[in-house]
Backbone as a chain_set.jsonl record, in Angstrom:
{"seq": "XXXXXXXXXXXXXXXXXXXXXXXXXXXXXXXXXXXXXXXXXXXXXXXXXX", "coords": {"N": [[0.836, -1.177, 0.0], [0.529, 1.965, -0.716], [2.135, 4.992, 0.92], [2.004, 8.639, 1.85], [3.948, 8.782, 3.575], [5.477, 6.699, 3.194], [6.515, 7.218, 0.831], [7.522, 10.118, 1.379], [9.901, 9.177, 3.26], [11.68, 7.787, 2.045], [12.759, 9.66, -0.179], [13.307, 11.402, 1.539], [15.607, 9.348, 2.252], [16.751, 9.308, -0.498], [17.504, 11.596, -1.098], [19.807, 11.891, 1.158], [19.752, 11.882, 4.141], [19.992, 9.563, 5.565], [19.6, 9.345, 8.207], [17.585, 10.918, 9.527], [15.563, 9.852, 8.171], [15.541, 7.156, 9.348], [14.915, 7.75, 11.527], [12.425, 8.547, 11.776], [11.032, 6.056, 10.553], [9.408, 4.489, 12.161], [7.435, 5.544, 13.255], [5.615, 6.728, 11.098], [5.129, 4.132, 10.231], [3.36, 3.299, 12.299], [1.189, 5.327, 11.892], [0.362, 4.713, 9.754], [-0.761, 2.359, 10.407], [-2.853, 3.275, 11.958], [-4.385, 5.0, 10.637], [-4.777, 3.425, 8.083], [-7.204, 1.711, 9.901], [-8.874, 2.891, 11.059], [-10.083, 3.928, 8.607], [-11.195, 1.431, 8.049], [-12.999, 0.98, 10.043], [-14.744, 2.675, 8.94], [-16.938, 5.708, 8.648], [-18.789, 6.643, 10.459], [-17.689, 5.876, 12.855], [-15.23, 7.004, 12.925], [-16.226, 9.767, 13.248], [-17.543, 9.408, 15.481], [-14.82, 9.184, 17.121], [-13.783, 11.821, 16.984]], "CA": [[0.0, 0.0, 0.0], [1.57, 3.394, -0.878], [1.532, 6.06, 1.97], [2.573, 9.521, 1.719], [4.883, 8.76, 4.916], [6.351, 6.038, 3.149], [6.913, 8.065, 0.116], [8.851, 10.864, 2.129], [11.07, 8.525, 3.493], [12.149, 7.206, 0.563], [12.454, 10.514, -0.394], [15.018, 11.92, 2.376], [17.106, 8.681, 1.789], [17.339, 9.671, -1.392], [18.878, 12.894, -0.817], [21.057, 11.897, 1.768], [19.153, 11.982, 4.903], [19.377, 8.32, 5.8], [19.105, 9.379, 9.789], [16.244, 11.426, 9.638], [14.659, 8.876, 7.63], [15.719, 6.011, 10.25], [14.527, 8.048, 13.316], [10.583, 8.4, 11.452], [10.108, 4.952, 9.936], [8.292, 3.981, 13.253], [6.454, 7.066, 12.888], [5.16, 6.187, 9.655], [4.458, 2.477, 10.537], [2.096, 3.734, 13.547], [0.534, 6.276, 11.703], [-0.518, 3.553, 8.24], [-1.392, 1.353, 10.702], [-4.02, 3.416, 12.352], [-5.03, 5.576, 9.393], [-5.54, 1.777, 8.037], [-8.288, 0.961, 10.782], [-9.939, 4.222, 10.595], [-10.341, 3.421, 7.154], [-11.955, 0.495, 8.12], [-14.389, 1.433, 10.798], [-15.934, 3.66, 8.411], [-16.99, 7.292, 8.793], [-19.501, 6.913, 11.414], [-17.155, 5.503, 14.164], [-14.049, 8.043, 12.947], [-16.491, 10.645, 13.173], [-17.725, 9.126, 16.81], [-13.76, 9.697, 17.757], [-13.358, 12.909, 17.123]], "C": [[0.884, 1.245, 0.0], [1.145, 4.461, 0.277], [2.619, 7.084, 1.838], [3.671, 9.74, 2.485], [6.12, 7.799, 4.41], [7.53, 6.877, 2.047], [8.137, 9.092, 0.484], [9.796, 9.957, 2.508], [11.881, 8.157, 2.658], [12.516, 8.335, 0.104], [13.817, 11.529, 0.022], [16.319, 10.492, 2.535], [17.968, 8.721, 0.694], [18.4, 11.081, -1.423], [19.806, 13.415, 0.344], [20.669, 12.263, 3.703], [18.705, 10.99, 5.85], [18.944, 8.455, 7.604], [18.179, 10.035, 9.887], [15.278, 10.567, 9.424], [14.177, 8.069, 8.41], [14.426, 6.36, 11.747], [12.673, 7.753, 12.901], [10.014, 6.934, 10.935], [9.682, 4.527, 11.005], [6.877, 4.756, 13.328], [5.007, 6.765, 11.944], [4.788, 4.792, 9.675], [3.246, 2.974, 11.576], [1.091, 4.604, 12.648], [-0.326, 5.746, 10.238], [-1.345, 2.874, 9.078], [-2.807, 2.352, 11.44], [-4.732, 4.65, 11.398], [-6.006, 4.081, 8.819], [-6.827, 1.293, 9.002], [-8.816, 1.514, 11.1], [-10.506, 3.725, 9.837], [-11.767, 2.488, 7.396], [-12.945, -0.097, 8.675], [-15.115, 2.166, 9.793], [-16.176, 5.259, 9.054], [-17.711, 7.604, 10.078], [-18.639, 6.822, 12.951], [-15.706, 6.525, 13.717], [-14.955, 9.477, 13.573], [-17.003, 10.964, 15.177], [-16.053, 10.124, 17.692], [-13.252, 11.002, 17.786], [-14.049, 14.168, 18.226]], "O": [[1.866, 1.383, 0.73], [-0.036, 4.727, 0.503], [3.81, 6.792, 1.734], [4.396, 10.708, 2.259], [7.278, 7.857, 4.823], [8.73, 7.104, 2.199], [9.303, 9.015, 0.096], [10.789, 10.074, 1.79], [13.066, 8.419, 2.861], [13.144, 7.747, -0.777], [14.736, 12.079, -0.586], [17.51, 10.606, 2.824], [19.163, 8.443, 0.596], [19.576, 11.334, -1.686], [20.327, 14.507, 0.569], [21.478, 12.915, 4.364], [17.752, 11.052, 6.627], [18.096, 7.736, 8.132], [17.569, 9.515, 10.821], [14.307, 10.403, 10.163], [12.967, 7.893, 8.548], [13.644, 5.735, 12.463], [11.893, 7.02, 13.508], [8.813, 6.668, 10.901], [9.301, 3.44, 10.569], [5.685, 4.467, 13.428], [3.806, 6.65, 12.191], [3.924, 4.471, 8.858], [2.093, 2.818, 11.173], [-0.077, 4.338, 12.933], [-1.352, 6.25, 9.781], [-2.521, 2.69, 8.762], [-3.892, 1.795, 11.271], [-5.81, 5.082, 11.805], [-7.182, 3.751, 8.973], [-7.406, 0.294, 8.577], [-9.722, 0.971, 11.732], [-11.476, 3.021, 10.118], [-12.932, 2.72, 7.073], [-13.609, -1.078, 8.342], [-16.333, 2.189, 9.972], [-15.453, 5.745, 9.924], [-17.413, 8.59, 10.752], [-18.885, 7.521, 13.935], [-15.076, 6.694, 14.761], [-14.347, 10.218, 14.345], [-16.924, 11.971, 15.88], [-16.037, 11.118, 18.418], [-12.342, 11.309, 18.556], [-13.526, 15.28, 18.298]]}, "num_chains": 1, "name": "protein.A"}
């Protein structure tokens, strides 16, 4: 699945940034994974959480 988080990363390794990169890929794993299960409740129960 493509995520704009993964994207950046990929992104600042490319231009030389591999520790910045390193420190966020947890970041970016936490943040697919519960975007992902938002997603998947649906609108009514995202909309509950807010």
């Amino acid at each position: 699945m493509w995520s704009p988080g993964a994207y950046r990363l990929g992104n600042a390794k490319g231009c030389g940034h591999q520790r910045v990169a390193e420190m966020n890929e947890q970041v970016v794993v936490n943040l697919d994974r519960m975007i992902t299960e938002l997603e998947a409740d649906g609108p009514q129960e995202a909309a509950d959480a807010g």
